[in-house]
C-alpha positions as CSV (number, residue, x, y, z in Angstrom):
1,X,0.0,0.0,0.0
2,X,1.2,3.5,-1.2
3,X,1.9,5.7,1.5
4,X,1.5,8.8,-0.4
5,X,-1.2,9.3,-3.3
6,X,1.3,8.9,-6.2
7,X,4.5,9.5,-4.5
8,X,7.6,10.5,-5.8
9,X,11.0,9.8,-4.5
10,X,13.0,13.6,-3.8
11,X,15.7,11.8,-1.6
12,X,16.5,7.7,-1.8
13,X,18.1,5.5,0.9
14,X,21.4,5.5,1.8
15,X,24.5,7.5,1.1
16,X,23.8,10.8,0.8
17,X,25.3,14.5,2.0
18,X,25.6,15.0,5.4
19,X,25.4,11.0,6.0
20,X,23.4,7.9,5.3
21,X,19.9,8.1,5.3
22,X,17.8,5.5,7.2
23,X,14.5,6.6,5.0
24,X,13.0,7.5,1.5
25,X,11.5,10.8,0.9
26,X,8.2,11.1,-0.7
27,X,5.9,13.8,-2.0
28,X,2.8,13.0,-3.6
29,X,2.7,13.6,-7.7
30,X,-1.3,15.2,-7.4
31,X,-0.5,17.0,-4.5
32,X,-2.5,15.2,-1.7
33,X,-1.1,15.4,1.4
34,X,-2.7,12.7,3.0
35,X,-0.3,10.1,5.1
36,X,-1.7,6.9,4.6
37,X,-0.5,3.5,6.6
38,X,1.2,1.4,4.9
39,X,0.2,-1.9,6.2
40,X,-2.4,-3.3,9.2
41,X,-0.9,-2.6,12.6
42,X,-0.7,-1.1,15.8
43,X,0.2,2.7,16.5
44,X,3.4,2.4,19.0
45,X,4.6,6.0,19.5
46,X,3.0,9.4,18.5
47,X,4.4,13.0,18.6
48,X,3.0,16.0,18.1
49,X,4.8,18.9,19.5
50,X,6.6,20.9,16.4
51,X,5.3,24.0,14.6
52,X,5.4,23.5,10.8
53,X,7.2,26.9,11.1
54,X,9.7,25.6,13.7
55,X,12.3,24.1,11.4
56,X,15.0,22.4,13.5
57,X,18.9,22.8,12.6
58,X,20.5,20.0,13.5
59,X,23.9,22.8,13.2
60,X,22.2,25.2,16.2
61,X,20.3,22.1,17.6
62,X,22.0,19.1,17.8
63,X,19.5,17.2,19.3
64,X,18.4,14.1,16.9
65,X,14.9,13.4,18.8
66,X,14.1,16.7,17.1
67,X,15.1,16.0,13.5
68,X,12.4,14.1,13.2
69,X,9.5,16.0,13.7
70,X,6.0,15.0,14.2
71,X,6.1,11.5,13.7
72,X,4.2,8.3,14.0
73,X,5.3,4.6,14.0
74,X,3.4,1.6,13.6
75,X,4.1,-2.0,14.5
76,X,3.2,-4.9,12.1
77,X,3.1,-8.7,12.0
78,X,6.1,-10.1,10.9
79,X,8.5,-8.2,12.8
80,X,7.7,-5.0,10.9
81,X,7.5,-1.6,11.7
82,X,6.6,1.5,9.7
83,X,7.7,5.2,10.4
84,X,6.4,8.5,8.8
85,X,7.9,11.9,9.8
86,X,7.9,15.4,9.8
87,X,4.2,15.3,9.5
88,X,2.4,18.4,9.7
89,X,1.5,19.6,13.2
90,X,-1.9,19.0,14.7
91,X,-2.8,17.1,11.3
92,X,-2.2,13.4,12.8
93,X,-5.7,11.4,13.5
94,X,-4.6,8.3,15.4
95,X,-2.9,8.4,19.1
96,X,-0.7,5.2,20.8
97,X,-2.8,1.9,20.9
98,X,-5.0,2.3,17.9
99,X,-5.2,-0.7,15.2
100,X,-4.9,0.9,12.0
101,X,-5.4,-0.8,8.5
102,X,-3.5,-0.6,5.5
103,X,-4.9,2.9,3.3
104,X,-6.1,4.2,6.6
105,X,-5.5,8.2,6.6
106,X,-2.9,8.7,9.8
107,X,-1.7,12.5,9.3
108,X,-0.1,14.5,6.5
109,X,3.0,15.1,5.0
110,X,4.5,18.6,6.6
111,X,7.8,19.6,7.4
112,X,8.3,19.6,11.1
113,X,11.7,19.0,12.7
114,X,15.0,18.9,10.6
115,X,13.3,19.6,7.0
116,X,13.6,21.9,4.0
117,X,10.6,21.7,2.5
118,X,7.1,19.7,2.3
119,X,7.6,15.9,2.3
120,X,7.2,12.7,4.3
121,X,10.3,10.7,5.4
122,X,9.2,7.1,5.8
123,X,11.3,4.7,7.1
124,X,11.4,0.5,7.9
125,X,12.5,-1.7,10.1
126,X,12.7,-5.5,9.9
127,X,13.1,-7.4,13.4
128,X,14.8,-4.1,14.9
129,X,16.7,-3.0,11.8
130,X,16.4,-0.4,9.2
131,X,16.2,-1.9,6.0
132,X,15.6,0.2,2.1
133,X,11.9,1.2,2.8
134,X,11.9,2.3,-0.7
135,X,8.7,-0.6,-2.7
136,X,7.0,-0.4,0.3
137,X,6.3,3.0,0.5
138,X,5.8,3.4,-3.0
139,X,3.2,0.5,-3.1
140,X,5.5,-1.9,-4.7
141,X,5.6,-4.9,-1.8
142,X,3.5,-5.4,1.2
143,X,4.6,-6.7,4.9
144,X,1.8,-9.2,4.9
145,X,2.7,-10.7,1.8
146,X,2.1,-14.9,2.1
147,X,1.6,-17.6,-0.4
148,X,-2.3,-18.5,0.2
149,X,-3.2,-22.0,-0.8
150,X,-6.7,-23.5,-1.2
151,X,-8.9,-26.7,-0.1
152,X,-11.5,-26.8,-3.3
153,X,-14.4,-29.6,-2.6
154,X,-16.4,-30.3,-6.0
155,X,-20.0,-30.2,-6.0
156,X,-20.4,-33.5,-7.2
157,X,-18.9,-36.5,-8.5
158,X,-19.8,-39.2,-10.9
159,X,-22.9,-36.4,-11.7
160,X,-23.9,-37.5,-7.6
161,X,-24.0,-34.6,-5.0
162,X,-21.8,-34.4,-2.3
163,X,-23.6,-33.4,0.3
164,X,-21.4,-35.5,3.6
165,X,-18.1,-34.2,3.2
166,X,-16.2,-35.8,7.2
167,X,-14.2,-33.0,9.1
168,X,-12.4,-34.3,11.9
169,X,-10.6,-33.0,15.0
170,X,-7.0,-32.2,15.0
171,X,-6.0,-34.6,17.4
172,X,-7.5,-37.5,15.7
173,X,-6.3,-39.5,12.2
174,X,-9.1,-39.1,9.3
175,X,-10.9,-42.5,10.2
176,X,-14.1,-43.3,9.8
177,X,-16.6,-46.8,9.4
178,X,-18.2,-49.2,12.0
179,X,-17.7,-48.2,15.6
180,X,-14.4,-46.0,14.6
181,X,-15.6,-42.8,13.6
182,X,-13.7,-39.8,14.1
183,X,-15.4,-37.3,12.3
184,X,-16.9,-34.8,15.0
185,X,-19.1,-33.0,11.7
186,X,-19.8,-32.9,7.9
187,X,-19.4,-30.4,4.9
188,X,-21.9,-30.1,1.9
189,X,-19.9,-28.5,-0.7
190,X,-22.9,-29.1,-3.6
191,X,-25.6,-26.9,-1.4
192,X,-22.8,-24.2,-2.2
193,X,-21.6,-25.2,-5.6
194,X,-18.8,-26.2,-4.8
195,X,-16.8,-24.4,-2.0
196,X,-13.2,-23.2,-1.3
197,X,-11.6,-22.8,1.8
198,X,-7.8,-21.4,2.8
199,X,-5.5,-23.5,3.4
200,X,-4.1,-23.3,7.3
201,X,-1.8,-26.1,7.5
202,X,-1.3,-29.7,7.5
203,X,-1.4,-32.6,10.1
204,X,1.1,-35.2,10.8
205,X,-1.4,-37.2,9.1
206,X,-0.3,-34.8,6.3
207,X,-4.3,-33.4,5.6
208,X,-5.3,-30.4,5.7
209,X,-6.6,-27.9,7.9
210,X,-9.6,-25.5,7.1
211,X,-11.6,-23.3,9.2
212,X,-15.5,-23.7,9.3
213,X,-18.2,-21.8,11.2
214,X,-19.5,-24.6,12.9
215,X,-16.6,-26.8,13.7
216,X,-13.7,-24.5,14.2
217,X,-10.1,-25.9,12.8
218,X,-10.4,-29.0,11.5
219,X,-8.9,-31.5,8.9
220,X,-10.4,-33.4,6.0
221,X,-9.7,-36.6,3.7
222,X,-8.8,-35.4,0.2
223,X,-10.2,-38.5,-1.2
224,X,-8.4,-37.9,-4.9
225,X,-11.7,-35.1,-4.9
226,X,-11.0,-32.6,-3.5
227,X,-8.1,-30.1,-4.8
228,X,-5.3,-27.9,-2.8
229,X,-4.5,-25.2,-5.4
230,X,-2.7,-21.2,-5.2
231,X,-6.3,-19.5,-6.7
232,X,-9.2,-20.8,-5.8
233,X,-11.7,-23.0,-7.8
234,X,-15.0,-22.3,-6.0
235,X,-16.1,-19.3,-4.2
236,X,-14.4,-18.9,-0.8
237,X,-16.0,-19.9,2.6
238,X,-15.7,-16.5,4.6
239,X,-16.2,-16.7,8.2
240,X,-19.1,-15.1,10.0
């Protein structure tokens, strides 16, 4: 997710005068100010105490916790955490705790603390270091980013409905027949057309796991029916 509407890079990562830079700065193409985050998170620190007009010299003012500005950071899954600065003052609409989602408006772009004009320095860290933040905030790669698999079970087979499809618990083998059942529910996949559901894992039975609504976690029997796939075949279960 783009951090800026159309940004534009005005200062890349790394080497530069005066030192190495830690961030990328941004300014939006169109103009829009709007800070947006990046990715889904939590908002971990918040400041808010510099005038737009009170630009910091870090040659009369050599204190670093100012060169920064009104900031914001947010903590991610993964080990990720986002950080946008010099945002305009009294323009940021989140404060410390809040869950934020990707696209979400946090602030805008200003130029509070150490800055010479208009722009958003966004920076990223990865398990505690910096790393180039540079496709991220321009939209290019996302923190979340996972290979999703899918369980597809076929409406039918042999032109029959299947309408009994056995789910079991995740602490018992897929058995079922005369006094040995371990199925705790079933799955109609033809009332549904046919029905998709994400793929969470495997067993050491080596089946996999789906989530229902009515069962929770469970595992299922492929059968040679049913299909594990990267797009799915059928629409996909959602839960309520």
């Amino acid at each position: 997710m783009e951090v800026l509407e159309q940004p534009k890079v005005t200062s890349p990562y790394g080497d530069r005068t005066g030192g190495f830079h830690r961030g990328v700065d941004l300014i939006s193409k169109v103009g829009n100010r709007n800070v947006m985050a990046t990715a889904k998170g939590k908002i971990i620190k918040v400041i808010n105490a510099y005038q737009d007009s009170e630009i910091i010299n870090p040659t009369t003012d050599p204190s670093t916790q100012k060169w920064g500005g009104n900031r914001i950071w947010i903590e991610h899954e993964g080990g990720y955490q986002s950080r946008y600065h010099h945002l305009k003052y009294n323009s940021i609409r989140v404060k410390e705790g809040d869950a934020v989602e990707a696209g979400d408006v946090i602030a805008e772009e200003g130029e509070s603390g150490y800055a010479t004009g208009v722009h958003l320095d966004f920076e990223v860290l990865k398990n505690g270091a910096y790393i180039d933040p540079t496709a991220y905030g321009l939209g290019e790669k996302n923190f979340e980013e996972k290979n999703v698999q899918y369980v597809n079970f076929p409406p039918t087979v042999n032109n029959e409905p299947i309408t009994s499809w056995r789910v079991y618990p995740l602490n018992q083998s897929p058995r079922y027949g005369k006094n040995f059942d371990h199925a705790i529910g079933k799955l109609n996949p033809s009332k549904f057309g046919g029905i998709s559901y994400e793929l969470k894992g495997y067993t050491k039975w080596n089946t996999p796991i789906i989530e229902t609504r009515d069962f929770g976690k469970v595992h299922v029997a492929l059968a040679n029916l049913a299909t594990v796939t990267n797009t799915p075949i059928y629409e996909v279960y959602q839960k309520a």
